[in-house]
C-alpha positions as CSV (number, residue, x, y, z in Angstrom):
1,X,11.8,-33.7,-20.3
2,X,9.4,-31.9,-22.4
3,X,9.7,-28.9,-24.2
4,X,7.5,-27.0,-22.3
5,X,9.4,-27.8,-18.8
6,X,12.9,-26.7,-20.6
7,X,11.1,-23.1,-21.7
8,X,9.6,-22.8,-18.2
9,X,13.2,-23.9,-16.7
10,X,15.0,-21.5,-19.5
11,X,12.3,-18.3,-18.5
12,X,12.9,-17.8,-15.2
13,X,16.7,-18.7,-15.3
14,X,17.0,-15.6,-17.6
15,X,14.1,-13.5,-15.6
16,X,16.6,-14.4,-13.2
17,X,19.2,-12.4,-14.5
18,X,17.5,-8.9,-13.8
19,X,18.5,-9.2,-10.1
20,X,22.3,-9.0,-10.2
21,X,22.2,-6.5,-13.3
22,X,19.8,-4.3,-11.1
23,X,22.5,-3.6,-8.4
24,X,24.9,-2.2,-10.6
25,X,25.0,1.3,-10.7
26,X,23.3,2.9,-13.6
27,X,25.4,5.2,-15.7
28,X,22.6,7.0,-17.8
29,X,19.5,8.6,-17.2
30,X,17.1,9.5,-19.6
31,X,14.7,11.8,-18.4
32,X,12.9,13.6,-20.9
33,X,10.8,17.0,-20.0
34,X,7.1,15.5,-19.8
35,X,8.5,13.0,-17.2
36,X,9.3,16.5,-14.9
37,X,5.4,16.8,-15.8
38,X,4.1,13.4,-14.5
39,X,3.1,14.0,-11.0
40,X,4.1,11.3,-8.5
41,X,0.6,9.3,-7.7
42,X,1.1,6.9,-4.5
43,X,-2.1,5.4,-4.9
44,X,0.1,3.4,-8.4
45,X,1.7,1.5,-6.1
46,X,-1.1,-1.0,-5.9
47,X,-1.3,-1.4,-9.7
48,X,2.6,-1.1,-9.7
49,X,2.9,-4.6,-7.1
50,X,-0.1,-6.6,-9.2
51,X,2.5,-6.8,-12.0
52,X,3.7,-10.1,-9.8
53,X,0.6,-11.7,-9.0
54,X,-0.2,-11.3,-12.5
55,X,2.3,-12.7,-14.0
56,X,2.3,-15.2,-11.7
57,X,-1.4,-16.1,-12.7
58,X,-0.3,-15.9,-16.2
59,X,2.3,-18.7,-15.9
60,X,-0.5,-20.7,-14.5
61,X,-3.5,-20.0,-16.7
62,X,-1.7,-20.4,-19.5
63,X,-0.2,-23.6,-18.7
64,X,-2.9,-26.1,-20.4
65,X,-3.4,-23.9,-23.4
66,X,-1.8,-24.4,-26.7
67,X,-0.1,-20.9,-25.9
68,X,2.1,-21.8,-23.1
69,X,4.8,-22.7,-25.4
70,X,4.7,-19.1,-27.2
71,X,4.3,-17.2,-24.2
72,X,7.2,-18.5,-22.7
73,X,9.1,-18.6,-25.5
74,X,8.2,-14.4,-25.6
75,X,9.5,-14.5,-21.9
76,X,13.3,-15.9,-23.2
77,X,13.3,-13.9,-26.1
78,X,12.4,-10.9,-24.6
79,X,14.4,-10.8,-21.2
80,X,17.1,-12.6,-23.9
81,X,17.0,-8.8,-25.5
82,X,16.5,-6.9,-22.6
83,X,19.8,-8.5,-20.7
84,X,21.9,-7.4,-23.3
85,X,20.7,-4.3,-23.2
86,X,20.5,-4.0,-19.3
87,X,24.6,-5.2,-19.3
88,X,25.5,-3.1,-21.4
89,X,24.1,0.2,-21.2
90,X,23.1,0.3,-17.3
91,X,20.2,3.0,-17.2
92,X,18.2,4.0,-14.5
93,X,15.7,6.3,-12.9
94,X,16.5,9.2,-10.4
95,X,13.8,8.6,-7.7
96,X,12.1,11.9,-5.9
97,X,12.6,12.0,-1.7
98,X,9.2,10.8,0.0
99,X,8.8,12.7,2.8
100,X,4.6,11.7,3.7
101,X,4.0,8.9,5.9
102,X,1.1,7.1,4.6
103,X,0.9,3.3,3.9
104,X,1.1,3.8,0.1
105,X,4.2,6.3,0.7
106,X,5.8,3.6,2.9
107,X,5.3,0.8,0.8
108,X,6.9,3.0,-2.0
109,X,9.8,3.9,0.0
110,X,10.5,0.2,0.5
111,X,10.1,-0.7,-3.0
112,X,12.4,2.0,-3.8
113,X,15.2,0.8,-1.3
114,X,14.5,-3.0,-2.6
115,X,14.3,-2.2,-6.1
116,X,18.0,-0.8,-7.3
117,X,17.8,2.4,-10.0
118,X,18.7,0.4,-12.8
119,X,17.2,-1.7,-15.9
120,X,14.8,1.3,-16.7
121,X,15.2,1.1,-20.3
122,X,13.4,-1.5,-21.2
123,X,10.9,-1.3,-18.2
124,X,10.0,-5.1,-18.0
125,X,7.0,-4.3,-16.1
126,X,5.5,-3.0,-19.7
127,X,7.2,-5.4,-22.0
128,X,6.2,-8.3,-19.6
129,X,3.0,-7.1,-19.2
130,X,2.3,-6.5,-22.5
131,X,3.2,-10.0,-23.5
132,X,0.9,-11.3,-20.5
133,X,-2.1,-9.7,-22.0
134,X,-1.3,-10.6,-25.7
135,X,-1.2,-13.8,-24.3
136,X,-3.8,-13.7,-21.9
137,X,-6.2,-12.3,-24.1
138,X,-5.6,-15.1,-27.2
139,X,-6.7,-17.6,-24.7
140,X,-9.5,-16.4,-23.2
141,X,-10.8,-13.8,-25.5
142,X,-14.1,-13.0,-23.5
143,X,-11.6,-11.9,-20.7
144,X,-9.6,-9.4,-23.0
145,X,-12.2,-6.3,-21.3
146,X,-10.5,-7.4,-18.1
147,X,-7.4,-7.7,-19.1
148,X,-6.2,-4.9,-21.3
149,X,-7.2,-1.7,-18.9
150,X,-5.4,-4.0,-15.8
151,X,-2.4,-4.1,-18.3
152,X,-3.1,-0.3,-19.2
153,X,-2.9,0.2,-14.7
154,X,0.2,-1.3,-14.5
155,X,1.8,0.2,-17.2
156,X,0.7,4.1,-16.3
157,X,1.8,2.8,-12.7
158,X,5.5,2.5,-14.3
159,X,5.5,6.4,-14.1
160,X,3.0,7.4,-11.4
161,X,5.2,5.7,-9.0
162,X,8.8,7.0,-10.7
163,X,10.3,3.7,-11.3
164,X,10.1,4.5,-14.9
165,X,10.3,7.6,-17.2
166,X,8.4,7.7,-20.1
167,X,11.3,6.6,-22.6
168,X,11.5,3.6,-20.6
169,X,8.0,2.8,-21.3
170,X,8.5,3.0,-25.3
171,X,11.5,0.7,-25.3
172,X,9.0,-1.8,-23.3
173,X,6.6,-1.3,-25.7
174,X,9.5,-1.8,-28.4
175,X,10.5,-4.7,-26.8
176,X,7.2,-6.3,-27.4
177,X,6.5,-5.5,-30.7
178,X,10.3,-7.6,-31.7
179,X,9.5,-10.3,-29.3
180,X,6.3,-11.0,-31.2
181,X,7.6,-10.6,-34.4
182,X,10.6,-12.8,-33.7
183,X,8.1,-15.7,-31.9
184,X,6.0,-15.4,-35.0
185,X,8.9,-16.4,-37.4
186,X,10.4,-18.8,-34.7
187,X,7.0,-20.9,-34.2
């Protein structure tokens, strides 16, 4: 088996892991006062559910490309960091009530009642993300005017949509930085 099928196998075992630690009850909540000042924008949810097609695409455009091998190796590494951090010190996010019927509303309601409170801090939708486009963008340079402002969507969707606050966005972004910095050293 190469090394490249043991990474893939190795990144979505431990991607894996975000499901069981997300059903646990979150014991902190770290709201700052601008998140009270970030107004809840429906219309997110679109850039909020590309996060999975896109990765998704990333796994796969990536795959013949000398880069696969980093990228996934940022995937382990990060989640790797994240876990711990999701174990043990279970944050989440306090969700508002929706009380408007549209599609966008509905579609939010369900991701709240499908997506437990916790794992905020890290948001993996920015650290992921973030690492998709670093990635992304190293490979096909001419499509890095694409890619960044779709990563910028997604990210800004984390709070338009109140599945993140704004403190869980900088420990994404944090996340990043060390996963880069450690696959640097690594490779």
């Amino acid at each position: 088996m190469n090394i490249t099928i043991v990474l893939l196998i190795f990144s979505l075992a431990i991607k894996g892991l975000y499901i069981p630690l997300n059903r646990r009850r979150s014991q902190f909540y770290w709201k700052i006062p601008l998140d009270n000042k970030i107004p809840l924008l429906p219309f997110f949810t679109i850039f909020y559910l590309l996060y999975h097609p896109g990765v998704f695409s990333t796994y796969i455009l990536l795959w013949n490309t000398p880069h696969i091998n980093r990228f996934l190796l940022s995937i382990i590494i990060s989640y790797i960091i994240s876990t711990i951090f999701w174990y043990f010190i279970p944050n989440g996010v306090s969700r508002p009530i929706l009380t408007q019927s549209t599609i966008l509303h509905n579609i939010l309601r369900f991701i709240y009642k499908h997506d437990g409170d916790t794992n905020g801090f890290p948001s993996a939708h920015v650290f992921v993300s973030l690492i998709c486009g670093h990635f992304l963008s190293t490979a096909f340079p001419a499509g890095a005017i694409m890619i960044w402002p779709s990563i910028l969507l997604i990210i800004l969707s984390t709070v338009f949509t109140k599945q993140h606050y704004m403190i869980d966005i900088l420990g994404g972004m944090l996340v990043y930085i060390v996963t880069l910095y450690a696959v640097t050293v690594l490779m």
